[in-house]
PADREN-299349 format. One record per residue (C-alpha): residue number from 1; y, z, x; residue in three letters; chain. Coordinates in steps of 0.25 Angstrom, whole numbers, padded with zeros to 4 digits, always signed. Each point is the difference from the previous one (the first is absolute). Example, Ala and Ser with C-alpha at 12.3 -4.5 7.8 and 13.67 -1.06 7.14 Angstrom:
<atoms>
+-----+-------+-------+-------+-----+-------+
|   n |     y |     z |     x | res | chain |
+-----+-------+-------+-------+-----+-------+
|   1 | -0018 | +0031 | +0049 | ala |     A |
|   2 | +0014 | -0002 | +0006 | ser |     A |
+-----+-------+-------+-------+-----+-------+
</atoms>
This chain:
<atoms>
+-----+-------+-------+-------+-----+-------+
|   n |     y |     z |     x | res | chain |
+-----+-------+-------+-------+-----+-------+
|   1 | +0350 | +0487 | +0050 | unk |     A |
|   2 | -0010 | +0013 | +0000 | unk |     A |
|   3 | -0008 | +0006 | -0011 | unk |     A |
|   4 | -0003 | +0012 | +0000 | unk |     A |
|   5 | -0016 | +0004 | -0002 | unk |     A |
|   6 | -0002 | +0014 | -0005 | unk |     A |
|   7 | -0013 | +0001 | +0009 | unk |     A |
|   8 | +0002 | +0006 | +0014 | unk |     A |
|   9 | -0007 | -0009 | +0011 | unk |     A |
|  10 | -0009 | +0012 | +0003 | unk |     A |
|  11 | -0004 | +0012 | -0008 | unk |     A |
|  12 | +0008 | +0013 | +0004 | unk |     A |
|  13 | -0009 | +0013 | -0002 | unk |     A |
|  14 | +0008 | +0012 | +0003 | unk |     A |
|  15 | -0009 | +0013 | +0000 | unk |     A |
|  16 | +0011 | +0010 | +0001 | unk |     A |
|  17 | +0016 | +0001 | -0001 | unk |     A |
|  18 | +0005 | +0003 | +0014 | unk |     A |
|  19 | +0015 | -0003 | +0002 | unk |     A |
|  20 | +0000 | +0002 | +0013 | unk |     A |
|  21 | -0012 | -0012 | +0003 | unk |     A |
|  22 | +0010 | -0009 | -0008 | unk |     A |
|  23 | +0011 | +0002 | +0009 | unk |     A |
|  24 | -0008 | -0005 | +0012 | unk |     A |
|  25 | -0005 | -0010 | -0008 | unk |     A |
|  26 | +0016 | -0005 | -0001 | unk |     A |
|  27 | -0002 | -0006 | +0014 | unk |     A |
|  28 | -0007 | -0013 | -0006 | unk |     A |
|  29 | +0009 | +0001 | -0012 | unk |     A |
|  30 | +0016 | -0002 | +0005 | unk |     A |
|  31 | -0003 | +0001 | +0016 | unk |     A |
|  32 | +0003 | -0009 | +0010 | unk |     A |
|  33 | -0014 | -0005 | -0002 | unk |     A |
|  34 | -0004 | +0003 | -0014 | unk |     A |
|  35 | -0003 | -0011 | -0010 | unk |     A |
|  36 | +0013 | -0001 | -0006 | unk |     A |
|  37 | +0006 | -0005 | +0014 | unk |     A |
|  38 | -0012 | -0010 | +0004 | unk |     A |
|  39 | +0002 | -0005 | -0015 | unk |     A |
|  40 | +0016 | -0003 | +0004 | unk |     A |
|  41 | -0003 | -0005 | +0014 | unk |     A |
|  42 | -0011 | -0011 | -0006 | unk |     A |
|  43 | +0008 | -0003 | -0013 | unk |     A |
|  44 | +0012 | -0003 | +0009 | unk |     A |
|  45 | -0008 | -0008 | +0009 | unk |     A |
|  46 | -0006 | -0008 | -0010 | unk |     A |
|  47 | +0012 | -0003 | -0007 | unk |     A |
|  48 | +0007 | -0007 | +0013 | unk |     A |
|  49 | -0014 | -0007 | +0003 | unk |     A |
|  50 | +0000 | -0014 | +0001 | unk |     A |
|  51 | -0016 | -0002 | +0004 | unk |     A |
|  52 | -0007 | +0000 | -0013 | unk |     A |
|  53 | -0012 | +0006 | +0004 | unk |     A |
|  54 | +0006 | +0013 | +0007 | unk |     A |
|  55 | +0010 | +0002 | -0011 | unk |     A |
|  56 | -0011 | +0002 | -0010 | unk |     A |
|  57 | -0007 | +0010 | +0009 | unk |     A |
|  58 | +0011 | +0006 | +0002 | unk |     A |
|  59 | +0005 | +0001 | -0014 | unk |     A |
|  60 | -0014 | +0004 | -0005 | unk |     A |
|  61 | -0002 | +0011 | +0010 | unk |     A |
|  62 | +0014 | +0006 | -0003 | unk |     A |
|  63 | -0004 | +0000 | -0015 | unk |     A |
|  64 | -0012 | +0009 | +0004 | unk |     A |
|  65 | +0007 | +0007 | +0007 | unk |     A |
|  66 | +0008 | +0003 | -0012 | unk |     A |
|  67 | -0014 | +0004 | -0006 | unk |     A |
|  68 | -0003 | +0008 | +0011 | unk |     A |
|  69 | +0014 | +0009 | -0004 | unk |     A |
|  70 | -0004 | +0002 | -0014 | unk |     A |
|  71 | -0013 | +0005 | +0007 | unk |     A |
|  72 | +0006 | +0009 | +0010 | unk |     A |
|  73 | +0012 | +0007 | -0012 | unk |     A |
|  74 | -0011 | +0002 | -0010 | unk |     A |
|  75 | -0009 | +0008 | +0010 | unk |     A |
|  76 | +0014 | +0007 | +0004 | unk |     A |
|  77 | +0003 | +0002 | -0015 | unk |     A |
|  78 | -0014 | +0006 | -0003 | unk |     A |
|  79 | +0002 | +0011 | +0010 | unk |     A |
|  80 | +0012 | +0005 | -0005 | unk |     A |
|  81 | -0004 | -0001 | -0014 | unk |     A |
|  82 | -0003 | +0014 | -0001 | unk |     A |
|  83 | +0014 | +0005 | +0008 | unk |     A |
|  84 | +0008 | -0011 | -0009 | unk |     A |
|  85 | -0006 | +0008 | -0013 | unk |     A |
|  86 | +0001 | +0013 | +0005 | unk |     A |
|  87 | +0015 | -0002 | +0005 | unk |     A |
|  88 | +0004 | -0006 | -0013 | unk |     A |
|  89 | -0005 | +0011 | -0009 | unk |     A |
|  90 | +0000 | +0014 | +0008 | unk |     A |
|  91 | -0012 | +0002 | -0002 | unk |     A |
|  92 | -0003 | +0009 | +0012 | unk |     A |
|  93 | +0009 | +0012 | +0008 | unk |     A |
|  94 | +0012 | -0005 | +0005 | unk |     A |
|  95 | -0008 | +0005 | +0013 | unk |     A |
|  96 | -0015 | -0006 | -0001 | unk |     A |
|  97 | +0010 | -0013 | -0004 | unk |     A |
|  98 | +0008 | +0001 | +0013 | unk |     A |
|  99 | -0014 | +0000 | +0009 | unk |     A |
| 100 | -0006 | -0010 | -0008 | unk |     A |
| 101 | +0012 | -0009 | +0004 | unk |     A |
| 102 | +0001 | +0003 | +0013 | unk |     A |
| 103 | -0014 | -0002 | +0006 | unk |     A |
| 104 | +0005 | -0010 | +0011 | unk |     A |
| 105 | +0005 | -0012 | +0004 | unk |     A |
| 106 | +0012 | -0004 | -0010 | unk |     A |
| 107 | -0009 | +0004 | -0012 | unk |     A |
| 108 | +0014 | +0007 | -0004 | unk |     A |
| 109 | +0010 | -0011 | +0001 | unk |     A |
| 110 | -0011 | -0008 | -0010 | unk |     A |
| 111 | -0001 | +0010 | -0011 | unk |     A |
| 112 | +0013 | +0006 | -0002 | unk |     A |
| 113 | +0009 | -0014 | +0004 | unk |     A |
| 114 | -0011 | -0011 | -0006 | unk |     A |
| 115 | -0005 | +0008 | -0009 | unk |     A |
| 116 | -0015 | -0002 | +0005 | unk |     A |
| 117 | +0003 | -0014 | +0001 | unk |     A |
| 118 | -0003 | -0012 | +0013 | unk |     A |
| 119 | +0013 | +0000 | +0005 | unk |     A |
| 120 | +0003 | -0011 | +0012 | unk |     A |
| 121 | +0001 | +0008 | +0010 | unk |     A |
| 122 | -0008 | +0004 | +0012 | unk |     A |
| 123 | -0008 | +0012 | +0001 | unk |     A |
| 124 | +0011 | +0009 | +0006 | unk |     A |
| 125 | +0009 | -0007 | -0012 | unk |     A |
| 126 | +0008 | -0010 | +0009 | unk |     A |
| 127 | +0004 | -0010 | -0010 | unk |     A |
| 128 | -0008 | -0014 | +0001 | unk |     A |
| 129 | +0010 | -0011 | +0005 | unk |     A |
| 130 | +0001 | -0014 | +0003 | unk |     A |
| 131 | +0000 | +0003 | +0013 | unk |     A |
| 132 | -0015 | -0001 | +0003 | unk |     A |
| 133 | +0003 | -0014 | -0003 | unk |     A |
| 134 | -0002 | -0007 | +0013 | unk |     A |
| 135 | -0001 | -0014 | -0003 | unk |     A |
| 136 | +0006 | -0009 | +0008 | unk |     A |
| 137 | -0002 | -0015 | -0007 | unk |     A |
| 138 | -0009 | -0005 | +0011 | unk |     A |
| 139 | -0016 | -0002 | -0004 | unk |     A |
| 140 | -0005 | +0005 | +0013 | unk |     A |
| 141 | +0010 | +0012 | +0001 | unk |     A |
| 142 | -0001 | +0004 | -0013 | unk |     A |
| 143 | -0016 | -0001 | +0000 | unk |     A |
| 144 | -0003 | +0009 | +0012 | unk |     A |
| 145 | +0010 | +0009 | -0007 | unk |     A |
| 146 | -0009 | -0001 | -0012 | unk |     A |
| 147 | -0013 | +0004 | +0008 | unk |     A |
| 148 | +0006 | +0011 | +0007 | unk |     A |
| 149 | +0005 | +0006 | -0013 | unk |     A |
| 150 | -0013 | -0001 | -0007 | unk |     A |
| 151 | -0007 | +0007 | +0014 | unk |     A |
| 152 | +0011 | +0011 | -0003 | unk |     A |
| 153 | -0004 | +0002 | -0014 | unk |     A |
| 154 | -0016 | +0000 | +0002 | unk |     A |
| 155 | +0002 | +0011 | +0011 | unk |     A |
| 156 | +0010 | +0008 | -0012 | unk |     A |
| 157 | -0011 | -0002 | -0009 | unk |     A |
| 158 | -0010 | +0006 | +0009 | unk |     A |
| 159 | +0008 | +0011 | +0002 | unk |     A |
| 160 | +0002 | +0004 | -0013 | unk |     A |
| 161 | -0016 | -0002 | -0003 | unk |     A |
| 162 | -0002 | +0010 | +0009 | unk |     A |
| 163 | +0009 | +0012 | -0007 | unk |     A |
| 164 | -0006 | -0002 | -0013 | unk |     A |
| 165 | -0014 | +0005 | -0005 | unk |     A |
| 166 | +0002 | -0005 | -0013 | unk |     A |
| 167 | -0010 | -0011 | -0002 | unk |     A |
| 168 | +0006 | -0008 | -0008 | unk |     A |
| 169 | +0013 | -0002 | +0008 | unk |     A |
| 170 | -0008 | -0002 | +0012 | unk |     A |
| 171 | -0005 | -0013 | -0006 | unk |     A |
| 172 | +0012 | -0006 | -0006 | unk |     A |
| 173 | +0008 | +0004 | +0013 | unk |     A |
| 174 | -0013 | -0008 | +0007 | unk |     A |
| 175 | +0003 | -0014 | -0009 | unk |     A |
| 176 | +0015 | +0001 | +0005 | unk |     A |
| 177 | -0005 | +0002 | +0013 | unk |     A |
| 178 | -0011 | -0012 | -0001 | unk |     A |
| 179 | +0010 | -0008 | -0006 | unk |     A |
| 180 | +0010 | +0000 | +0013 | unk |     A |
| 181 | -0012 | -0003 | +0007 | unk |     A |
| 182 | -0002 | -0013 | -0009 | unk |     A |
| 183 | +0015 | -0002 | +0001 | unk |     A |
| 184 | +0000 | -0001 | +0016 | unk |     A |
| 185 | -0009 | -0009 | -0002 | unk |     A |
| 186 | +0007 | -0011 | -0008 | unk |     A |
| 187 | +0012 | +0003 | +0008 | unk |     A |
| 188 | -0007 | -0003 | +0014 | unk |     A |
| 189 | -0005 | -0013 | -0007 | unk |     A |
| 190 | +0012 | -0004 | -0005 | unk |     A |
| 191 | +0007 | +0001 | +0016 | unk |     A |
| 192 | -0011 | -0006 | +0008 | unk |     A |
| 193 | -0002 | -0013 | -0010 | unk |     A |
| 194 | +0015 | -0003 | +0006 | unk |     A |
| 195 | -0001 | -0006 | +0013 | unk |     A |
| 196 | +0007 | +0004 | +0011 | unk |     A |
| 197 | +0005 | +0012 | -0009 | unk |     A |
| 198 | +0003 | +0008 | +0015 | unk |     A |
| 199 | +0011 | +0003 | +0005 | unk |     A |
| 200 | +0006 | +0002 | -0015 | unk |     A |
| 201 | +0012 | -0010 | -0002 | unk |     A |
| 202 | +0003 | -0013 | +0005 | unk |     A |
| 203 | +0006 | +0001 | +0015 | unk |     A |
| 204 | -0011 | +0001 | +0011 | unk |     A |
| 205 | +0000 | +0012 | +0009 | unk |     A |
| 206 | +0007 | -0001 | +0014 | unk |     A |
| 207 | -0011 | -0003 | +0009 | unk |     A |
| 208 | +0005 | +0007 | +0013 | unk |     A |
| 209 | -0003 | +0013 | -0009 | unk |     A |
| 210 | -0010 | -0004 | -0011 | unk |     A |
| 211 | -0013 | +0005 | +0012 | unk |     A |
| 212 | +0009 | +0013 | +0005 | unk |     A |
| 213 | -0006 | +0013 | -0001 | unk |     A |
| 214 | +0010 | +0010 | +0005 | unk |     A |
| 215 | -0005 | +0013 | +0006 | unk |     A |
| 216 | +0013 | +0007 | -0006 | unk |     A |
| 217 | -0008 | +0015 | -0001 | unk |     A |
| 218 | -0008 | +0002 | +0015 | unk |     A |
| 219 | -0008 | +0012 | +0006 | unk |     A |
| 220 | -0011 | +0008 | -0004 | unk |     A |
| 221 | -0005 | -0006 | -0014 | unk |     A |
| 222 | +0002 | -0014 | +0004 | unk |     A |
| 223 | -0011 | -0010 | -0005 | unk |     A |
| 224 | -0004 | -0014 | -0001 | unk |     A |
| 225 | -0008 | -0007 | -0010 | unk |     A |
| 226 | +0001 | -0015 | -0006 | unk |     A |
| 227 | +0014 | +0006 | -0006 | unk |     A |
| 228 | +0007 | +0000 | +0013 | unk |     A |
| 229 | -0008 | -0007 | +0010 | unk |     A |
| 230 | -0009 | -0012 | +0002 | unk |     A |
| 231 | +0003 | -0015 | +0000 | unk |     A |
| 232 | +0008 | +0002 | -0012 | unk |     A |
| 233 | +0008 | +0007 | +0007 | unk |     A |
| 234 | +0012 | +0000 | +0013 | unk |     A |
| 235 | +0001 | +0017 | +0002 | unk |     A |
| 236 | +0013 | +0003 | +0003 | unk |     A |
| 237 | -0002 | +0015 | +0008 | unk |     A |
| 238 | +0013 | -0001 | +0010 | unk |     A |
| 239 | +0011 | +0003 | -0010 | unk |     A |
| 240 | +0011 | +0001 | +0008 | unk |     A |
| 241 | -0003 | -0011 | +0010 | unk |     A |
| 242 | +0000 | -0011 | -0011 | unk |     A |
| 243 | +0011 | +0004 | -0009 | unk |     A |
| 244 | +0006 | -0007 | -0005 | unk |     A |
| 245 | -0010 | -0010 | -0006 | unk |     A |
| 246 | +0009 | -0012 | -0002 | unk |     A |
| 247 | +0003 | +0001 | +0017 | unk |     A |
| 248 | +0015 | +0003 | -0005 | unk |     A |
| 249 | +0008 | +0011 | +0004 | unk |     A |
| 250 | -0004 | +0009 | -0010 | unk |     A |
| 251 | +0014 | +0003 | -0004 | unk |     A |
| 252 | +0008 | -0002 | -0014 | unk |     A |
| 253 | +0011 | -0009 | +0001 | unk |     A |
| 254 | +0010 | -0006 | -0011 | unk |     A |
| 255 | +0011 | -0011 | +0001 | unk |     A |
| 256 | +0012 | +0007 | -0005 | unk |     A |
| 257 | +0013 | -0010 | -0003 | unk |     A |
| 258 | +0015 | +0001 | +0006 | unk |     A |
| 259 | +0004 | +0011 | -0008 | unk |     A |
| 260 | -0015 | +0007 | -0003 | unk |     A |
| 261 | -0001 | +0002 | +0015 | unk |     A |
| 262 | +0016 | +0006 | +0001 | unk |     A |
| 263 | -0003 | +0010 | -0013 | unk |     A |
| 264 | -0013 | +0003 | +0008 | unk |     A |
| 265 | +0005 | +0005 | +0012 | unk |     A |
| 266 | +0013 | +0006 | -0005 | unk |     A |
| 267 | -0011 | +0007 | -0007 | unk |     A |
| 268 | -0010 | +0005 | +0009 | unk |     A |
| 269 | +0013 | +0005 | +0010 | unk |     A |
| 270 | +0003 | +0009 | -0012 | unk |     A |
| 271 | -0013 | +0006 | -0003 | unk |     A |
| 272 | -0004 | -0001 | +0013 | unk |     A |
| 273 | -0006 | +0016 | +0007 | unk |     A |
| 274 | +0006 | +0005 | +0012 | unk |     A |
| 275 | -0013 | +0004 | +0010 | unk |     A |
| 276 | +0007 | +0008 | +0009 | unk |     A |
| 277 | +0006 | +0010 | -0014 | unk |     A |
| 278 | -0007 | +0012 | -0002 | unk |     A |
| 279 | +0006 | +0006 | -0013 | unk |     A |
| 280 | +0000 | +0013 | -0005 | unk |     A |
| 281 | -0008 | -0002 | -0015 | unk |     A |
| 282 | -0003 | +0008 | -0013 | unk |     A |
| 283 | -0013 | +0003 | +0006 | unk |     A |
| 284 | +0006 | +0006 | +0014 | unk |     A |
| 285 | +0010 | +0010 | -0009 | unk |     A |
| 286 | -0012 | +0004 | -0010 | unk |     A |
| 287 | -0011 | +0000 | +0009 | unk |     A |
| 288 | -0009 | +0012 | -0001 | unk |     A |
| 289 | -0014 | +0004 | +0006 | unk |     A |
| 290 | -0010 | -0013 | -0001 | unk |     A |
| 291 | +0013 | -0010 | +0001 | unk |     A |
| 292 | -0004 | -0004 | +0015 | unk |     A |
| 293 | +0010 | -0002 | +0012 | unk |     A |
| 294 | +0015 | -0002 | -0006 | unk |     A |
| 295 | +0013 | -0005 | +0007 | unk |     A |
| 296 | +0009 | +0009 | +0004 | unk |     A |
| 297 | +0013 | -0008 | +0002 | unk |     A |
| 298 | +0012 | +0006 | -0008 | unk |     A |
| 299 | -0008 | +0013 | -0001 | unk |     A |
| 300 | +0005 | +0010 | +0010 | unk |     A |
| 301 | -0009 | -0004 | +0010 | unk |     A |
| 302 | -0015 | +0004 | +0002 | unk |     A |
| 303 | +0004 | +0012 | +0001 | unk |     A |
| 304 | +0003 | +0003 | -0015 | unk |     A |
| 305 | -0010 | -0009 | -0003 | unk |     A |
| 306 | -0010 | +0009 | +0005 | unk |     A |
| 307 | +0007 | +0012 | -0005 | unk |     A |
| 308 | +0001 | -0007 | -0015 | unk |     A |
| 309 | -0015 | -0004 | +0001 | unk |     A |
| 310 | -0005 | +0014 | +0006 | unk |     A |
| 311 | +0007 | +0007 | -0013 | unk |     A |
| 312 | -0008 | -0011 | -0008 | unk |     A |
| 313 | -0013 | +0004 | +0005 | unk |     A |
| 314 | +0003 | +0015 | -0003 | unk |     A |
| 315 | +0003 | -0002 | -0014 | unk |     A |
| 316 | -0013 | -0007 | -0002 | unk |     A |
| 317 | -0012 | +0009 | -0005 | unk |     A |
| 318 | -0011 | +0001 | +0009 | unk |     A |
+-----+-------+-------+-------+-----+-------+
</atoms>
């Protein structure tokens, strides 16, 4: 059950309308790593947690998340404050109107659709879906998922700090951000107090290919370092001599039944492509200058060929 406390979690000081800021500031509001989507993806986690302790972090930190959206809309709504009021009462030329609204970013789409309002979208106003979701029901796949996403949005957040001089946004953006930070933290906690939390899952890797490192890209640009090389490692660089890896035959094979195989090949025979054809096409009869060499079976011969290709070239501009 939630309760809804009017106070925001942290004070939002706006200095000056600016719709345009608000529509940047959408990204952390209905994107793929605003707060609306890390408050679903904790929520749903939690929900489905068995272990007491990680469900309530989880379902604590989605409930700040949820804060953390109130936050975010009501610095959005403040900058459109003065659009929302001008739009709805005309109060200025139709033209002074159309420039205010149209400053940048989606600053447009807000006023006139949302009437100035949060909406959950991104900032190019791509509707916020549940397809930023990306659990998966697995504790130490879903928490390396969780501290990757709250890496994204600390990045986001620096980057919108950076395009705004108004003081006080700066230092609300700046909790969000912290908070991510703190966040990372409890997450990182959470899957290292599980003991053999890697690989993810319960089935061990294969060992024969749990120490490869395969030197798939090679030439100018190619370095080692303790990713691809070391006692951790067996450095795969002649590809083509060890293919395939399992010491098969590297080639894709099926047991087809009586009648599979007879439908199969009756199948192949009739779809089968005749090597030694070469067919007159839609591209030979309509080729033109830039079309390449064309067939000139059922043509008249090279000769008109030539002829028919020559009076192409004249009719082309120079």
């Amino acid at each position: 059950m939630f309760m809804h406390n009017k106070r925001l979690q942290y004070t939002v000081r706006v200095s000056e309308p600016n719709p345009a800021l608000g529509s940047l500031l959408l990204e952390q509001f209905g994107g793929p790593d605003g707060e609306l989507a890390a408050a679903m993806r904790y929520f749903t986690q939690g929900l489905a947690e068995d272990d007491p302790g990680r469900k309530d972090m989880l379902l604590d930190i989605a409930t700040e998340e949820l804060s953390h959206l109130e936050v975010i809309g009501s610095i959005v709504a403040m900058l459109n404050k003065g659009a929302k009021g001008a739009l709805s009462e005309a109060s200025l030329e139709e033209a002074d109107l159309y420039v205010s609204l149209n400053q940048g970013g989606d600053s447009h789409t807000q006023s006139i659709l949302y009437g100035g309002g949060p909406a959950l979208t991104n900032s190019s106003g791509v509707p916020w879906t549940a397809a930023y979701v990306d659990s998966r029901g697995d504790p130490t796949c879903d928490l390396r998922s969780n501290i990757a996403a709250e890496s994204r949005a600390k990045i986001i957040y620096e980057r919108l700090i950076n395009i705004t001089d108004d003081a006080g946004i700066k230092d609300a953006l700046g909790f969000l951000m912290t908070r991510e930070v703190a966040h990372q933290k409890s997450f990182e906690k959470a899957l290292y107090s599980i003991k053999d939390n890697f690989p993810p899952g319960k089935l061990p890797g294969l060992a024969p290919f749990a120490n490869l490192y395969v030197n798939a890209s090679q030439g100018e640009g190619d370095t080692t370092g303790p990713w691809n090389s070391g006692e951790q490692w067996e450095r795969m660089d002649d590809i083509e001599g060890n293919l395939p890896v399992d010491g098969g035959d590297g080639l894709a094979s099926v047991q087809l039944a009586g009648q599979e195989m007879e439908d199969y090949t009756a199948m192949s025979a009739r779809l089968a492509s005749d090597p030694a054809a070469d067919p007159t096409t839609g591209a030979d009869l309509g080729g033109g200058p830039g079309a390449g060499k064309l067939s000139d079976e059922d043509q008249g011969g090279a000769a008109d060929m030539a002829e028919a290709k020559a009076m192409a070239r004249a009719q082309t501009p120079e």
